[in-house]
N, C-alpha and C positions, 0 to 999 in steps of 0.2 A: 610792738605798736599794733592797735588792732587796725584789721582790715574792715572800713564800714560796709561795705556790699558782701560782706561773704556771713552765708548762713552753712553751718554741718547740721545735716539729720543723720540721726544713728539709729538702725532699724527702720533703715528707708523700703525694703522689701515687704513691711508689712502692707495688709489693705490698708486701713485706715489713715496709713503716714505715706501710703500713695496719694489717696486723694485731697490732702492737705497740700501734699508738694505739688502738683498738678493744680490745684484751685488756687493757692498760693500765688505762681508763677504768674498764670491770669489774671491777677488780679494787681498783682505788683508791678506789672506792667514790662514791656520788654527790656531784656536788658538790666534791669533793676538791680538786680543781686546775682552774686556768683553762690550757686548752692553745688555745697559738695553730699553726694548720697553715697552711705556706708552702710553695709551690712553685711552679716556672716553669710549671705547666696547673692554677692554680688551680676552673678550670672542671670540675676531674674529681673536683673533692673537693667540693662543693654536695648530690651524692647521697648521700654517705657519711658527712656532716658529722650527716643526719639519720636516721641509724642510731644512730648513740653515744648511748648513755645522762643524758649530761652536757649539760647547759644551759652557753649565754655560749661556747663554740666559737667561735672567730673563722678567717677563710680571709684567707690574702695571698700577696702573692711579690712576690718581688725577685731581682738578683743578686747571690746569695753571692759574687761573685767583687767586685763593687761594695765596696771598704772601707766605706763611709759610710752604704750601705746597711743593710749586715750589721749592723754596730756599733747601729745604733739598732733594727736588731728584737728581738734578745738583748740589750740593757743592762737590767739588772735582773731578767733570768729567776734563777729557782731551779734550770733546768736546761736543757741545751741540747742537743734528739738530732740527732743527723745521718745523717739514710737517703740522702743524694743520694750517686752517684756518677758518672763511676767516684773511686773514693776516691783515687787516686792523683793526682787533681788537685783534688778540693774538700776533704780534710779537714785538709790544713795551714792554709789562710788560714783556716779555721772554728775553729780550735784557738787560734792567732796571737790569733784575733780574742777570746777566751774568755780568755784569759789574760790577756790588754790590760784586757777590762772586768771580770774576777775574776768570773765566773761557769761554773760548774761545765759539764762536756763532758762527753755519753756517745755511744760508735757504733758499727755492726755491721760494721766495717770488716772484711772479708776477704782484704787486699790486703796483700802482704807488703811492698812499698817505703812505702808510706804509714806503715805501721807500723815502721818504721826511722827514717823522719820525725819522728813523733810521739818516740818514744825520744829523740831530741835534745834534744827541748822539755822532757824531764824537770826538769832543773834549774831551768829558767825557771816552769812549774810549782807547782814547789816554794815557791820563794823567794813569787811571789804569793799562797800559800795555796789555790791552784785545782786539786781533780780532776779530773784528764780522765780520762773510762774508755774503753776503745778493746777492742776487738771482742767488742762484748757480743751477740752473736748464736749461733747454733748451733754453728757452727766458722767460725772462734775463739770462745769463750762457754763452751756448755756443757760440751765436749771441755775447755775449761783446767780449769773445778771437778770434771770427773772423773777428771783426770789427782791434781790434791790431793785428792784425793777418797782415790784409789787408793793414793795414793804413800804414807799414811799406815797401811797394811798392814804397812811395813817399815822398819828403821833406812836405809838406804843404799838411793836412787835410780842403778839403774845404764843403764838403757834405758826411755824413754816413747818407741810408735808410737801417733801418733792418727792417727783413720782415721774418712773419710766418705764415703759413698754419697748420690747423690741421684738422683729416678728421672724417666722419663717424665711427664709432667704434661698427657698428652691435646692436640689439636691447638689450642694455643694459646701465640702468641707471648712471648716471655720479652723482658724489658726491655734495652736495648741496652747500657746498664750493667754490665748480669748477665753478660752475653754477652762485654764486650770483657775482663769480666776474666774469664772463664772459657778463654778464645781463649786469653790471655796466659800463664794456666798452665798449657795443655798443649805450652810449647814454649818454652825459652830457662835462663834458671839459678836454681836456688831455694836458699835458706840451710836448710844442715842443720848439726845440732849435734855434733860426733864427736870424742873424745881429749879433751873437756873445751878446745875451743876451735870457731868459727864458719867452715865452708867452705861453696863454693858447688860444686852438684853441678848435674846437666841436667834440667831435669824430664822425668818420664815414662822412664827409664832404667833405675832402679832399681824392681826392682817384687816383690811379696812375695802371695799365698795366704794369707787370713785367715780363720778360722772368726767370721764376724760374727754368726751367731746370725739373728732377727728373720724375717724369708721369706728372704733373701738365702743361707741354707745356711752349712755347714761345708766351705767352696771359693772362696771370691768371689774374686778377683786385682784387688788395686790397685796405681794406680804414684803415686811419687812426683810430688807438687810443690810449686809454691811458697806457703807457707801464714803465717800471722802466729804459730803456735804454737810451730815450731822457732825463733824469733826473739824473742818474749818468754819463753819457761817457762827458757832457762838461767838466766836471771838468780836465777829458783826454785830451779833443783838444778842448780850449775855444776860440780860435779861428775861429774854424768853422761856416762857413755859414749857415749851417741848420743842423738838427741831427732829424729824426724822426721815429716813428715805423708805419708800415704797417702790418696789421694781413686780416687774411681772413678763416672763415671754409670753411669744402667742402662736400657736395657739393654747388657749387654757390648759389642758391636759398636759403640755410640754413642761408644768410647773411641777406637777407630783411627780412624774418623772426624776429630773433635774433632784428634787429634793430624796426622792428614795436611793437613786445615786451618789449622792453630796455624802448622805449619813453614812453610806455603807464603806465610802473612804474613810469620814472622821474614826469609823468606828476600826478600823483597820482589816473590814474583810475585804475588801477588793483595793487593788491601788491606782492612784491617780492616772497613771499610764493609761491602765485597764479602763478606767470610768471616761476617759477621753479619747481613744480608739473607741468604744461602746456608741455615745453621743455623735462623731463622724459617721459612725457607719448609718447608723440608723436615720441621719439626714441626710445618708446617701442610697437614700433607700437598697441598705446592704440587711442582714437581718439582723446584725449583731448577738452578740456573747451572751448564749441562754446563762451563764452564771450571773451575767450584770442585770439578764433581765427580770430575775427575780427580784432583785434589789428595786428596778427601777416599776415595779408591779405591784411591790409594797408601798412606795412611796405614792405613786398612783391611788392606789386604793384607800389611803390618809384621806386622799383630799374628797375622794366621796362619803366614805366615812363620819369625815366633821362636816360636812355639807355645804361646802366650797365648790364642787362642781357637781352635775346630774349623771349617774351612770349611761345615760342618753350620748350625754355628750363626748364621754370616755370612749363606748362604742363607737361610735362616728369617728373619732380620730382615729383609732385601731386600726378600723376599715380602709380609713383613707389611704393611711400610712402604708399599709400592707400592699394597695394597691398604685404604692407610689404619687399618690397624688397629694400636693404642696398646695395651702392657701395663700394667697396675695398676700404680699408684706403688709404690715400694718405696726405702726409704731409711735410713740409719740415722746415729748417732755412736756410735765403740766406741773406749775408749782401754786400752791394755794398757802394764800398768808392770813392769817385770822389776828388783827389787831383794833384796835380802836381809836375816832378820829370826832372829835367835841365831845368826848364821853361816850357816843355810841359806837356798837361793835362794826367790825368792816371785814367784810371777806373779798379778800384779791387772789385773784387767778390768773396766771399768765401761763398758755397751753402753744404747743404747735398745732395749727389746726388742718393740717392735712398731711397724708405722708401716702406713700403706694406708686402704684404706675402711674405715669402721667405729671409726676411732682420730683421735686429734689432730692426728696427724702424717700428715696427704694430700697434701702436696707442701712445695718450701721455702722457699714463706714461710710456712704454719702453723708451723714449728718453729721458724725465723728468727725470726718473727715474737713469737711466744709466747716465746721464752728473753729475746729483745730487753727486752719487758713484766717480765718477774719479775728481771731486773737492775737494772731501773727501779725496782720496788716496792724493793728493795733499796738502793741508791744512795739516794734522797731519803729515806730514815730515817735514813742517817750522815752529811749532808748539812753540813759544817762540819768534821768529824774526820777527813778525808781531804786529802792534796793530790800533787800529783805524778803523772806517767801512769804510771795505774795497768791491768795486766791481769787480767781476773777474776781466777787463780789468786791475786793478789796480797790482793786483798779480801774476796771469794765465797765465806763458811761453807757448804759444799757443804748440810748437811742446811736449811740454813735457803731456799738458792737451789731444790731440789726441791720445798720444800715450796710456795714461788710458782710454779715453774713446773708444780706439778700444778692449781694457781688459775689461773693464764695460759693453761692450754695444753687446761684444761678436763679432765683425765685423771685417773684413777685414782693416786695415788702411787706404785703396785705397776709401773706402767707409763709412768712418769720412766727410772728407772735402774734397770737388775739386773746383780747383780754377780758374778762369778765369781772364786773364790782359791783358786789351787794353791799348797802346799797346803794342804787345809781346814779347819785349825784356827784359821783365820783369821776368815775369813765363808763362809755359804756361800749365803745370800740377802741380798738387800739390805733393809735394814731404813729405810724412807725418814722423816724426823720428826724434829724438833726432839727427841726424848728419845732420840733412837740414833744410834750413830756405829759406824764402821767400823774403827774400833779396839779395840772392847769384844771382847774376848777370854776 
C-alpha cells in the first residue's frame, strides 16, 4: 500500500538535489512529507539533515544499481527523485525499477541519451499507470514551460532555440557527474529537430549571437549541443521547422577550453578521469595537467581562429585565471519561439532576467535546485491523474510552475520570467499569476 507523505531522493548528497530537498521542505510546508535521503556518502547529509525545517528525516544508502536494493527503498513511496548521476547510467534501472513497483518518478536529468531511454519506457509507463517526469530542473525544466509558455502567443510553432548560460561559481570544485556530462557535450553528436523530422548534427559547430538580456548583454555567442529539449518538445510541436538547444559557460574563454578538452577525450588522447581532475583544478585555481593543457589551448585557440572570441579577451582571462581571480556568476534560461499569429510572424521570448549576487539565482544549483522543488510542489498535487513519461511541457501550466518557483526559488515573481513579443500586441511584460496568461490579448 503506498504511503502518501513519504518521498525517497536517491543522490540526496548531490548540490543540486540538496537545494531542491531544502526548497522543497519550505515550501511544502511543515510536517508535510516524510522524505527519506539516500546516498552512496550518507555521512555528508547528517549536517544538512539538521537545517531542514521538517522533523522524522531519515539518511541511508544503497546501490541503485543493486535491483533488490533499490526495489525495497522506493516500494511504497508517493514519489521517487533521482539527483544521482551521471544519468546516463543510473536513471534507466531507477525508472525500470519505478515502473515494476507503480510508483511515480521525477528527475533533473540533463542528459540527452538517457532521455531517449526514458521515451521508450513510455508505453510501459503507460500501461502501469506510472508518471515518470524527467528533466525537471532548469534546462531541461524551466526552458520546456517557457518554451509553452511562449508558443502560445501564436497559432503555428515554426522555430523554438532554447538557450542556457551558466557561469563561473568561485574556486570550488564541481561534482564529477556535473563535469562528465558537461565534457560529453561539448564534443561528439546532438539531436536537433529540422524539416519536421530528428537529425543528428556535431555539437559545438553550429553556433548563433543571442540578445539574452540579464548582465550577459545584447551579444552573448552560444553553440550548440546536445540537450534533452530538442528530443522531447517535438513530440509538442512536430511540426516545427527546427527545435534546438544553444548553451554557453561564462566566462567566454571557458567555451574553447571545455571544447579542446571534450575532443581530446572523444578522440581518445586523454581520458575522462584526466579531462575532469584537469577542469577541478583549474577552477580551483590549482594549475593543472600541462598534458590537458595543451588540448584545452587548442581548443581555445579554435575559437579565436573562427572569430568567436578576441584574443584580447583570451588574454584577460589567462590573466585573471592565473592570478586566481573568479568573475561574478552570471547565468540565465532564454527561450525564443518564432511562429505566426493572423498570418503574421511572432517572435516570443521568455528569459530569466536576473541571476548573480543579490538574486536567487547564484550559481546552478540555486536555479537547478529551486525549479527541481516547485515541479515537485506540482507533480504530488496531480499525483494519480498522470501516467506515462512525461516532459514538463507535457504537464507544467506555465503560470502555476512560476508561481512555485517564485516560493522555491525565494524571488520576487517579477524576476521568474520576463517576457518579450515582437510584435507587441501580444505581451509586452510578463504578467506572472495564476489570474494572467500570456494569451490575453
Amino acid at each position: 500500500m503506498t504511503t502518501a507523505k513519504r518521498i525517497v531522493f536517491i543522490g540526496a548528497a548531490g548540490d543540486m538535489c540538496r537545494v531542491a530537498i531544502d526548497r522543497f521542505a519550505r515550501a511544502a510546508g511543515h510536517g508535510a512529507w516524510k522524505l527519506e535521503l539516500y546516498d552512496i556518502r550518507p555521512d555528508v547529509l547528517e549536517e544538512f539533515v539538521a537545517t531542514l525545517p521538517v522533523a522524522g528525516v531519515t539518511v541511508g544508502s544503497f546501490d541503485l544499481f543493486d535491483k533488490v536494493a533499490l526495489r525495497k527503498a522506493i516500494s511504497g513511496a508517493a514519489l521517487v527523485v533521482l539527483g544521482a548521476g551521471p544519468y546516463n547510467k543510473t536513471a534507466e534501472p531507477v525508472m525500470q525499477a519505478c515502473i515494476e513497483k507503480k510508483v511515480p518518478y521525477l528527475d533533473l536529468d540533463d542528459d540527452e541519451e538517457s532521455t531517449l531511454t526514458a521515451m521508450d519506457l513510455d508505453a510501459r509507463a503507460r500501461k502501469a499507470g506510472v508518471p515518470i517526469f524527467v528533466g525537471c530542473g532548469a534546462s531541461p525544466g524551466l526552458t520546456n514551460v517557457m518554451a509553452a509558455d511562449a508558443a502560445r502567443d501564436m497559432d503555428t510553432v515554426d522555430r523554438i532555440d532554447v538557450c542556457w548560460v551558466t557561469g563561473d561559481e568561485g574556486p570550488v570544485p564541481y561534482g564529477r557527474a556535473v563535469l562528465d556530462h558537461a565534457i560529453r557535450g561539448y564534443a561528439g553528436p546532438c539531436h536537433t529537430w529540422e524539416h519536421g523530422q530528428s537529425v543528428i548534427h556535431q555539437t559545438f559547430l553550429e553556433t548563433d549571437v543571442v540578445a539574452l538580456g540579464n548582465t550577459l548583454g545584447d551579444s552573448y555567442r552560444l553553440y550548440e549541443c546536445a540537450h534533452p529539449e530538442a528530443v522531447t518538445m517535438p513530440r509538442r510541436w512536430p511540426g516545427a521547422d527546427r527545435i534546438r538547444v544553444l548553451g554557453a559557460l561564462d566566462p567566454p574563454p571557458v567555451n574553447g577550453i571545455m571544447r579542446g578538452i571534450a575532443v581530446a577525450v572523444q578522440q581518445g588522447k586523454i581520458s575522462m578521469d584526466q579531462a575532469i581532475d584537469f577542469v577541478n583544478d583549474v577552477m580551483t585555481d590549482k594549475v593543472g595537467s600541462p598534458r590537458v593543457w595543451k588540448h584545452a589551448l587548442s581548443g581555445l585557440w579554435g575559437t579565436v581562429r573562427r572569430g568567436e572570441i578576441g584574443a584580447g579577451e583570451v588574454l584577460k582571462y589567462l590573466a585573471a585565471a592565473a592570478g586566481g581571480k573568479h568573475p561574478e556568476f552570471r547565468g540565465t534560461n532564454y527561450v525564443r519561439v518564432t511562429g505566426t499569429r493572423d498570418g503574421e510572424q511572432v517572435v516570443s521570448v521568455r528569459r530569466v532576467p536576473v541571476s548573480g549576487p543579490g538574486t536567487a539565482w547564484t550559481d546552478m544549483a540555486s536555479a537547478t535546485g529551486s525549479a527541481t522543488a516547485a515541479f515537485m510542489l506540482l507533480a504530488i498535487e496531480g499525483l494519480g491523474a498522470r501516467s506515462g513519461v512525461l516532459a514538463p511541457e507535457d504537464w507544467a501550466d506555465p503560470e502555476r510552475f512560476y508561481a512555485a518557483l517564485a516560493k522555491t526559488g525565494g524571488s520576487k515573481p517579477r524576476e521568474v520570467v520576463e517576457a518579450v513579443v515582437t510584435p507587441s500586441t501580444a505581451l509586452t511584460v510578463a504578467r506572472v499569476g495564476a489570474s494572467a496568461s500570456p494569451n490575453e490579448r
